[in-house]
C-alpha positions as CSV (number, residue, x, y, z in Angstrom):
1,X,0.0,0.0,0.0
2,X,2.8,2.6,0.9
3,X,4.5,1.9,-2.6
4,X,1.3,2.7,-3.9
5,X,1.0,5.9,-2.3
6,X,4.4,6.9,-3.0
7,X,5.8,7.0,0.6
8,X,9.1,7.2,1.7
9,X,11.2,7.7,4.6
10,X,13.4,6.8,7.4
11,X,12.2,5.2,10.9
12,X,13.7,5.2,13.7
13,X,13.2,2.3,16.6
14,X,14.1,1.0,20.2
15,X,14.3,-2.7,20.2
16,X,14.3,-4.6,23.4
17,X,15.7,-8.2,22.5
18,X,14.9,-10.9,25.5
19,X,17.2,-13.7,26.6
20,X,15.5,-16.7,24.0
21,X,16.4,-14.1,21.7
22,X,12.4,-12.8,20.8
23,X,11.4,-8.9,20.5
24,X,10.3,-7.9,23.6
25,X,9.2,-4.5,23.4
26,X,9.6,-2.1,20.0
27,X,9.3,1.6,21.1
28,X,9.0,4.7,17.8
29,X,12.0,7.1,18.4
30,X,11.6,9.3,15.2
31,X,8.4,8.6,12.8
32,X,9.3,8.5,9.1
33,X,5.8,11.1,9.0
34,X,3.9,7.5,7.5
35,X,1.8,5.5,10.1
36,X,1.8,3.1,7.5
37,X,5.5,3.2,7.3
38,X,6.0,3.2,11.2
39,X,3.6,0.5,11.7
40,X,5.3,-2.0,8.9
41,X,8.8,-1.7,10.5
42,X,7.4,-2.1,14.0
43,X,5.6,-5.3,13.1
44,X,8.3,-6.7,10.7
45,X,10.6,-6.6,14.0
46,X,8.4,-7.8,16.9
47,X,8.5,-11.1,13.8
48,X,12.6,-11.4,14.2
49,X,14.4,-14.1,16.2
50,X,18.2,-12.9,17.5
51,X,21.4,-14.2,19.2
52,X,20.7,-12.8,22.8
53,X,23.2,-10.3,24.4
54,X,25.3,-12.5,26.9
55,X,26.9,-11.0,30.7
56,X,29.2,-14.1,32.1
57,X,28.0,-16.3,29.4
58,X,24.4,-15.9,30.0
59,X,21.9,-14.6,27.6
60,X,20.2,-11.0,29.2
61,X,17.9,-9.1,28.2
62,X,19.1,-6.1,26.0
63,X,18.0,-3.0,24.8
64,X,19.4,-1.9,20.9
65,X,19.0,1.8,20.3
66,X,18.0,4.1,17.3
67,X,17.8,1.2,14.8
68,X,17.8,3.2,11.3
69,X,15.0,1.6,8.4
70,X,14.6,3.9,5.5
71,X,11.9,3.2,3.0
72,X,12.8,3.8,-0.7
73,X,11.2,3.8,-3.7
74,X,13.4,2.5,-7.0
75,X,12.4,2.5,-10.5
């Protein structure tokens, strides 16, 4: 739908990754000025599996800051 409209920009995000490695928590730092936009990148993450962060060997739970996704239409 946003390719359809034309929209493009850049997202900003706040992941919080848990120690079985699943999204625990997404948070918007900057809106790329499309809820449509905003709302795709928050729900594509929450989907993604990771390596948990580790302290003495043992996977914590981890915050990852101002995660950059920038929407761009090509011809």
């Amino acid at each position: 739908m946003a390719r359809r409209l034309g929209e493009e920009g850049e997202v900003h995000l706040d992941v919080q990754v848990g120690p079985q490695g699943k999204v625990l928590d997404v948070r918007l730092k900057k809106s790329s000025g499309s809820a449509l936009l905003d709302q795709t990148a928050i729900e594509t993450v929450k989907k993604w599996r990771f390596s948990p962060a580790t302290v003495d060997g043992k996977p914590v739970a981890e915050w990852y800051y101002n995660w950059k996704w920038v929407f761009k239409l090509e011809s």
